[in-house]
N, C-alpha and C positions, 0 to 999 in steps of 0.2 A: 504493500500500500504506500502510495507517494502521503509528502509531505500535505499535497495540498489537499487530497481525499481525508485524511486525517485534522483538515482543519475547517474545512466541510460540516464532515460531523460534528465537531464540535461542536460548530457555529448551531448547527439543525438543533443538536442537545439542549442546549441555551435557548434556543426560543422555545421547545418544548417546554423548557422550566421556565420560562417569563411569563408562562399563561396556561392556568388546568379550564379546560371546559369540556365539560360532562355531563351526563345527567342528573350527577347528584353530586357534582360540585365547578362553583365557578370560580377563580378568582387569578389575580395577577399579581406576578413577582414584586414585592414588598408594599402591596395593599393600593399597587397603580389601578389605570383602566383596563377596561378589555380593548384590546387591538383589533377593530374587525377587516381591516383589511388582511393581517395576518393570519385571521382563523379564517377566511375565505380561501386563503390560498392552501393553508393548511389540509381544511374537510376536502376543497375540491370545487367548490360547487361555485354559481356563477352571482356577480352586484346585479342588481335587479337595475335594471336601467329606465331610462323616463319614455323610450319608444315601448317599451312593456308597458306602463304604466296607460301610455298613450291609447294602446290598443285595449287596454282594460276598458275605458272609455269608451272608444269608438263602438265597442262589442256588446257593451253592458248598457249603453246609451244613458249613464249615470255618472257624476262628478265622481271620481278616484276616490275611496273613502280615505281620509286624513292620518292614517296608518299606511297610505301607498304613498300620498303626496308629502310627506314629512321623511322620510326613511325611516320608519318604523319597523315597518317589513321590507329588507334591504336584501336580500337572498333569496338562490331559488336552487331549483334544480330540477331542471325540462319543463318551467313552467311555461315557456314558447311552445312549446308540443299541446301543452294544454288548451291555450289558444288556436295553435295551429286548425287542432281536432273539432275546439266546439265553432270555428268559423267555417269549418267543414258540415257542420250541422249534426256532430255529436257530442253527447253529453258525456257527461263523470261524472262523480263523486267525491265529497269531501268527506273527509277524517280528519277528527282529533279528540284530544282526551285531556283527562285531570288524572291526578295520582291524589287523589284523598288521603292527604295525611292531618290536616285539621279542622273543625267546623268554621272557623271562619275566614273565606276567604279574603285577599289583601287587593288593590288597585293592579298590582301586576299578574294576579290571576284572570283576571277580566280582560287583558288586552286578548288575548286569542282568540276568546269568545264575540268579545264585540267582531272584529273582523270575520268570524268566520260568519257568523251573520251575517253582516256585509256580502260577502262572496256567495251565501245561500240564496238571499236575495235579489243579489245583481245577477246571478245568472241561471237562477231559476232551479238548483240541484238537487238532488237528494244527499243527508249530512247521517254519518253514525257517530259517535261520541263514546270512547273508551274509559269507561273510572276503573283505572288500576287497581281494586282494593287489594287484589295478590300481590301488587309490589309493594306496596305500603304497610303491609303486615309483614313482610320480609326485610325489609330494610328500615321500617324506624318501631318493630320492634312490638306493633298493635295486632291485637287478639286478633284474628279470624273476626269474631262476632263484629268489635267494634270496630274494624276497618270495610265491614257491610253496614254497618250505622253510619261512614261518614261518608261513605258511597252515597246512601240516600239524602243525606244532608247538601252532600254539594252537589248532588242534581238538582235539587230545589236553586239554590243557585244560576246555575247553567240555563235552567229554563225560563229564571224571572230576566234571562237577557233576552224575550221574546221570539227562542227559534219555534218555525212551521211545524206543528204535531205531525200534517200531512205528509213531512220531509222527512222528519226526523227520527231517529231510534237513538235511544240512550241504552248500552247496558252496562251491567259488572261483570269483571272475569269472574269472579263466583259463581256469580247465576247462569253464564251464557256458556262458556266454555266449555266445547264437547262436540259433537258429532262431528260436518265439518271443516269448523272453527279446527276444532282439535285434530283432524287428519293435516290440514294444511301447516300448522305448525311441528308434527312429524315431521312432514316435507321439506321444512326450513331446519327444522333441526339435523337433517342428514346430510344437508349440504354444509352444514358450517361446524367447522372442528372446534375443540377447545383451543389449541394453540391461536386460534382467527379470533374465537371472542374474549379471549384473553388480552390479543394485542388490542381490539375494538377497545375493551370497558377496562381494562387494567385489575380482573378481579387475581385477589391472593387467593392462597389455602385454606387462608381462613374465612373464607365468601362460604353459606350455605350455598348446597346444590340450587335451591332451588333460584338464586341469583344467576347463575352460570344459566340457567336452561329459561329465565325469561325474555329474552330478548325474541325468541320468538313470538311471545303472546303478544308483544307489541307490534310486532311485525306483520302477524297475520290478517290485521282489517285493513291491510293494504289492498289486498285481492277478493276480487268479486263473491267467490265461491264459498268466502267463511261468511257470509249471509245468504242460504238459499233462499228464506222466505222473502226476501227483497229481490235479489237481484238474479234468480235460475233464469236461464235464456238469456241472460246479457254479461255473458261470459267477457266481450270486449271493453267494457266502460272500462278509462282508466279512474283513477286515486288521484286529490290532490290534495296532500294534509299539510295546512295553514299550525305551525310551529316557534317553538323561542329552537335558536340557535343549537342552544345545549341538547336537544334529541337526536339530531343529525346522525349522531353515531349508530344509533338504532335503524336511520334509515339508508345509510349506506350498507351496511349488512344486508338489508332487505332489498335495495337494488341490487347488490351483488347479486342474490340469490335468484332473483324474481324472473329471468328469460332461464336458468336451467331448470325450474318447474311451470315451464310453458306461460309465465305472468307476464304481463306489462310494468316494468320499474315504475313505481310509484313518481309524482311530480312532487316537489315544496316548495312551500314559497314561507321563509323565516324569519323570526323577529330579533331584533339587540334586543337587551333584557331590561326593566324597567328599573330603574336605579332607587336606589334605598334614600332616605329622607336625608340621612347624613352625610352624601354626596355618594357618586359614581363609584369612590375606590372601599363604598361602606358596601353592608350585605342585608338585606332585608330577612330577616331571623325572628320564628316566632318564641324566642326567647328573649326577645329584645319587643315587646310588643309599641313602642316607640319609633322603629324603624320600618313604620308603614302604615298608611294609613288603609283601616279596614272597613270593609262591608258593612259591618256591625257597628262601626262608630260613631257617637254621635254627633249632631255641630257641632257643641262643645269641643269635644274631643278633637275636632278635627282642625278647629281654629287654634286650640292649646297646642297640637306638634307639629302645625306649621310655620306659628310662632314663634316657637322654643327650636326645635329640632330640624326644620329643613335649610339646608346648607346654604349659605349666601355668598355671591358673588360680588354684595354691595361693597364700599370702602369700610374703613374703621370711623370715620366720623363723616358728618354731612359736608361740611366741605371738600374734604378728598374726594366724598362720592360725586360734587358737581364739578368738580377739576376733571377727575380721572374717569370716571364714570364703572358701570358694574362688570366683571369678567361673566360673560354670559357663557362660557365655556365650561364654567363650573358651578353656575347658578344652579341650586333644584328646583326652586320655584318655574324659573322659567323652561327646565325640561319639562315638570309636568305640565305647564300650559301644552307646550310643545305634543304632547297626547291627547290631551281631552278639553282644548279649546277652542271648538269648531271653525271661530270663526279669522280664516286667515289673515284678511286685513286688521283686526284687532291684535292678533299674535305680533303681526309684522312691525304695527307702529308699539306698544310694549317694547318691543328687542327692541326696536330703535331708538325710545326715549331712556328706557331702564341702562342699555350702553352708553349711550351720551352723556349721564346721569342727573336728565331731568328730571327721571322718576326715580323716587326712593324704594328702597327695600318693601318698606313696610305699606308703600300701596300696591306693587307687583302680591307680592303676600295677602294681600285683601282681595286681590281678582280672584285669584287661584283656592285662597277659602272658600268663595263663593260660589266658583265654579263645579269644586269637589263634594262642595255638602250640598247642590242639586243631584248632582248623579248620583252617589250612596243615597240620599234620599231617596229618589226616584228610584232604583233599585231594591232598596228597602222595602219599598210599598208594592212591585213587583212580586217579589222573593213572597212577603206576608200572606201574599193570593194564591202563591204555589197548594197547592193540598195534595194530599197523599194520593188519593185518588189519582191526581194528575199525575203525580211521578209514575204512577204501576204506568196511566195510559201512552208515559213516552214511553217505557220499560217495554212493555208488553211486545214480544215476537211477533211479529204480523204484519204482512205484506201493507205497501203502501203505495195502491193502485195510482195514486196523482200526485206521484211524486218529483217527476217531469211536467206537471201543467201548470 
């Protein structure tokens, strides 16, 4: 091996250790940002560019929802194909899922939901929805029973974000997995070795089996056939599952695998991750119930940690902030605008006063209270309509004849 092969790897080492993302962990060499140009080149996959976006438009005959038009969702993979197909005049399907690991969800759990909405909507699709409770009783360590209690909990959730009954199916690997669901992840499980998911997910010896053998359960609703009651005779629909960054891994395996068991590679189109109150290089942890603002909270609450707790890019005193004006680059307030404030010309002029620093901290701080304890509210009131009832009738197995109309 020459010199310079040897400094090569190195170099590759080094950035592998500058950045873990994962599924169940993200974070950067000594508590920096995430690099996404770097994990883009890393996973593989392609920057969503503004002629995608363009066509998202043109196709959907609807404004780009403000997670396309912001770089929210900034990643893809073959989601040109996905276009390609339905400008062809055929349809797909969307996937995606929660892992229930606590009752109450936080503003970053919502971003996938909102948009897949979106995508349900604009293009008219049929959506399944995966609640991991077998992951989550595996890796943080919760009963069986109660990680099927918070399976139904944050479907209550998932459906106070308004998806179509007629579109949609909710299940849990608990309940659902088996005939085949369960033959197709055979399938996936005999093409992929352990040495392959080992290098994918980095598990040790110390991983329970049953960690090592789920990468397929996630893998499986990529393809038609682990839903006969929906989808028998439509063997060709592709998959496109609207995702955060960190699952990737999961579906590179699953593209690996999906043309040697006669499949279509699944499409995605993926999110950066929603940053925690105490800036970018902080982590949104529910042991820190501070570093997020939740579903469940209320305005009080929500005016108190954006107050107190969300990271400022303002100066140290009012003068410096009208000299120098705010670093928006590290502002929180102004990221979350940056997600859930619809209206772009209002965002535009903010960033440009709050930079200049016409505008103070603490009125940027006042929009963004306001804005956030409408949507948890309205959410709130949502979620409280959910009834049990309703959860069996997304639950329930059963074809859904108008699911294309």
């Amino acid at each position: 091996m020459s010199a310079a092969d040897g400094e090569t790897e190195e170099q590759e080492q080094e950035q592998e250790q500058e950045q873990v993302v994962n599924p169940w962990e993200v974070a950067a060499k000594g508590g920096g940002k995430i690099d996404y140009d770097k994990l883009i080149d890393k996973f593989g996959c392609q920057r969503l560019d503004k002629s995608l976006i363009d066509r998202v438009h043109r196709l959907t005959s609807r404004p780009p929802h403000v997670f396309l038009r912001r770089g929210v969702f900034f990643a893809h993979r073959d989601f040109n194909e996905i276009l390609d197909a339905y400008e062809r005049g055929e349809k797909f399907y969307l996937y995606t899922g929660r892992g229930p690991s606590s009752e109450a969800l936080h503003l970053g759990h919502l971003v996938p939901f909102m948009f897949t909405k979106y995508l349900q909507d604009a293009f008219k699709v049929p959506l399944v929805i995966q609640l991991t409770d077998d992951e989550k009783c595996m890796w943080k360590n919760l009963s069986v029973e109660e990680s099927k209690r918070l399976a139904r909990e944050n479907a209550k959730d998932i459906i106070a974000c308004g998806f179509d009954i007629s579109k949609t199916f909710i299940f849990s690997d608990f309940n659902y997995v088996g005939g085949a669901f369960y033959e197709n992840m055979v399938r996936i499980d005999k093409c992929v070795t352990y040495n392959k998911v080992v290098g994918i997910f980095g598990f040790t010896g110390e991983d329970n089996i049953g960690k090592i053998s789920f990468p397929a359960v996630q893998a499986a609703p990529s393809f038609t056939s682990s839903f006969p009651h929906l989808f028998s005779g439509k063997e060709n629909l592709r998959c496109l599952i609207p995702c955060a960054i960190d699952q990737d891994p999961y579906f590179r395996m699953t593209r690996d695998v999906a043309p040697r068991i006669g499949y279509h590679k699944p499409a995605l189109i993926e999110s950066s991750f929603f940053p925690a109150l105490q800036g970018e290089t902080g982590k949104m942890s529910a042991s820190d119930p501070n570093s997020a603002i939740y579903l469940t909270d209320s305005g009080k609450d929500i005016k108190n940690k954006i107050n107190k707790y969300a990271f400022s890019g303002g100066q140290d005193s009012i003068e410096n902030h009208r000299r120098l004006g705010a670093n928006l680059e590290i502002d929180i307030p102004i990221k979350y605008l940056g997600f859930f404030l619809e209206d772009d010309a209002e965002l535009e002029h903010i960033r440009r006063e709050y930079g200049a620093g016409r505008m103070l901290t603490g009125e940027v701080k006042k929009r963004l209270i306001e804005v956030l304890t409408n949507l948890v509210e309205r959410h709130r009131r949502a979620r409280a309509a959910v009834t049990e009832e309703m959860v069996d009738a997304f639950m329930a197995v059963r074809p859904l004849p108008n699911m294309f109309n």
